[in-house]
N, C-alpha and C positions, 0 to 999 in steps of 0.2 A: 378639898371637900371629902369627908368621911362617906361612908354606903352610903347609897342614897335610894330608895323604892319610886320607880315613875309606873305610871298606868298609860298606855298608848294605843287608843281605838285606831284601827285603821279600816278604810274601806278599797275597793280597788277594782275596775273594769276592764274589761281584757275583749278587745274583737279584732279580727284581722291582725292587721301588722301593731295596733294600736294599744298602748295600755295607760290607764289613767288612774292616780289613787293617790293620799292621802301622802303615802310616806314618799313616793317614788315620782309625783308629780306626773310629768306625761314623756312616754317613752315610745319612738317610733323606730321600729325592729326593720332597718335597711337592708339587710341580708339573713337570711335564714337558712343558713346550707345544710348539707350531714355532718362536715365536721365545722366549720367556723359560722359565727354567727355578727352581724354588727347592725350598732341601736347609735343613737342621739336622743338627748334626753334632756328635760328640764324640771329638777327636780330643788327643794326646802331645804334649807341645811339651818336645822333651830340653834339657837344661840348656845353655846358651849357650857355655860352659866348665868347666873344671877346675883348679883352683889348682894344678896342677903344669904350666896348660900355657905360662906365663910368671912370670918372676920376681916382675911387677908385680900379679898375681891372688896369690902367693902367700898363706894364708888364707882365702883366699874361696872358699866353694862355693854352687851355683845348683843345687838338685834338680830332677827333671823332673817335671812338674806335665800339665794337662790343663786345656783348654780348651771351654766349649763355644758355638757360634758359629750364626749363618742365613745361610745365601750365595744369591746370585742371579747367573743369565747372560743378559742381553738381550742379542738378535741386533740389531745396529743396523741393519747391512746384511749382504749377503753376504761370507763372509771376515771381521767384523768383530763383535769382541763388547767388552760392557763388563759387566764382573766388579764383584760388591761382595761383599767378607764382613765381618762384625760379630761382636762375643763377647768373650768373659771368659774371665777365671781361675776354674775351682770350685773346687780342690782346696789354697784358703784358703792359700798359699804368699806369694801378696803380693796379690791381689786386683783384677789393673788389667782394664783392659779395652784393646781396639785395632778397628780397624778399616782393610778394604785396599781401595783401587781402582783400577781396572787398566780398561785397553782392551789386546785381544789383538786384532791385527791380522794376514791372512795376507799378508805383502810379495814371496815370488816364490819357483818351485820351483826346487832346486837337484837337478842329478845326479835329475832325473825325482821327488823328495820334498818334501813341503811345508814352506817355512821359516815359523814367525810371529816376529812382536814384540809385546813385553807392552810399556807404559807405563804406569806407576801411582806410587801412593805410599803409606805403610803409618802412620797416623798411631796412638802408643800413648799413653796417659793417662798423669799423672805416678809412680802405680805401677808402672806395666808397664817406664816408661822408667828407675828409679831400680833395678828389678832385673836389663834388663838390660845398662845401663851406669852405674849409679852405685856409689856406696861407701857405705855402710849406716853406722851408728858406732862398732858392734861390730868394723869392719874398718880402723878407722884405724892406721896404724904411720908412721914415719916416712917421708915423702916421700910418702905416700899420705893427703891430706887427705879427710873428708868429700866428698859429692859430691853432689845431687839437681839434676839438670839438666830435670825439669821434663814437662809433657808436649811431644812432639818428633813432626816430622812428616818423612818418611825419602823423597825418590825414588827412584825405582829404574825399571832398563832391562833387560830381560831377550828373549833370543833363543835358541827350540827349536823340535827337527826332529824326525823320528821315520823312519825305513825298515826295509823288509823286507830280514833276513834269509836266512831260508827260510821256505816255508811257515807255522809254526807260530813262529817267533822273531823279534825283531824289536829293533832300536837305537835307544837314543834320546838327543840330547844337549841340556844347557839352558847357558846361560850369562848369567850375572845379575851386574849392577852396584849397590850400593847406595851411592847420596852422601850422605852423611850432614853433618846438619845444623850448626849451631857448636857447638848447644848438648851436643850428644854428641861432636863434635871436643875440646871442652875437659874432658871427662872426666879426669882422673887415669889411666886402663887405658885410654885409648882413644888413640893416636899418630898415628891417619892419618886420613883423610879419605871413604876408599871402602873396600870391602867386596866382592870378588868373588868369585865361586860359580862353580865348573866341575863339572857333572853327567853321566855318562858312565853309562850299564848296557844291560841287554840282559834284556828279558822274553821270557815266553812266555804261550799260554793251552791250558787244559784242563780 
């Protein structure tokens, strides 16, 4: 799939231990310490693609399913965290599981705002990986062979910022690199080697 422009209203509720929203589903914050933090959560995972969005997906559809997951945030030092999340598929669509790790780092303020960098990597079981980059059998046609590339382990580089608006609104931007591995470079639907994300919006609160 070449660039592609999406638009994603989100909304999102936050009381107590409790948060509930659009993108992040509903997420119950079990420990809240000074340095470590731990949540359970069940959150949307939208389908990857759509068979009309390349010649090469044509046939194949990926419904959006829901996962449910434990995350934790150790402070390791000031400015400096390491992130883990764990979990599955419930809603029995292929049943893999995955797991992410990340160090977010704060590296320097820009224009008076704080920049971080994530480092991690996202490793998915060979369900998780076979739906979303391989070719199931039902979806074989010519030039498009079979595919189960196995369980796969993804790096990834990501850098976001966040400033004040005005008062009450505020900007945020992420930008994420994924290098993907050979075993998903050699996919039949997959042509390139990286995976980049540009995330641009503007909240508010009330």
């Amino acid at each position: 799939v070449d660039n592609v422009l999406r638009v994603y209203p989100s909304i999102e509720y936050r009381k107590g231990p409790w948060e509930l929203g659009l993108a992040n589903g509903i997420k119950y914050k079990v420990l809240d310490g000074d340095k470590i933090e731990l949540d359970m959560q069940l959150s949307p995972s939208f389908g990857p693609y759509d068979s009309g969005d390349s010649s090469s997906l044509s046939g194949m559809s990926r419904d959006a399913t829901a996962d449910f997951s434990f995350g934790s945030k150790y402070q390791i030092a000031s400015g400096t965290n390491l992130n883990l999340r764990a979990g599955m598929e419930v809603t029995r669509e292929y049943d893999g599981t995955f797991v992410n790790v990340s160090v977010n780092q704060f590296i320097f303020p820009f224009l008076g705002n704080p920049v971080f960098a994530d480092v991690g990597f996202k490793h998915y079981d060979a369900k998780k990986s076979k739906y979303l980059y391989g070719v199931y059998d039902s979806e074989v046609i010519v030039g498009r062979a079979a595919y189960s590339p196995g369980a796969t382990t993804t790096p990834y580089l990501g850098i976001n910022s966040f400033f004040p608006i005005t008062e009450r609104i505020s900007g945020f931007v992420r930008l994420n690199m994924d290098f993907l591995p050979r075993k998903v470079k050699d996919s039949p639907i997959v042509s390139k080697s990286t995976s980049a994300l540009a995330l641009l919006g503007v909240s508010t609160t009330f």
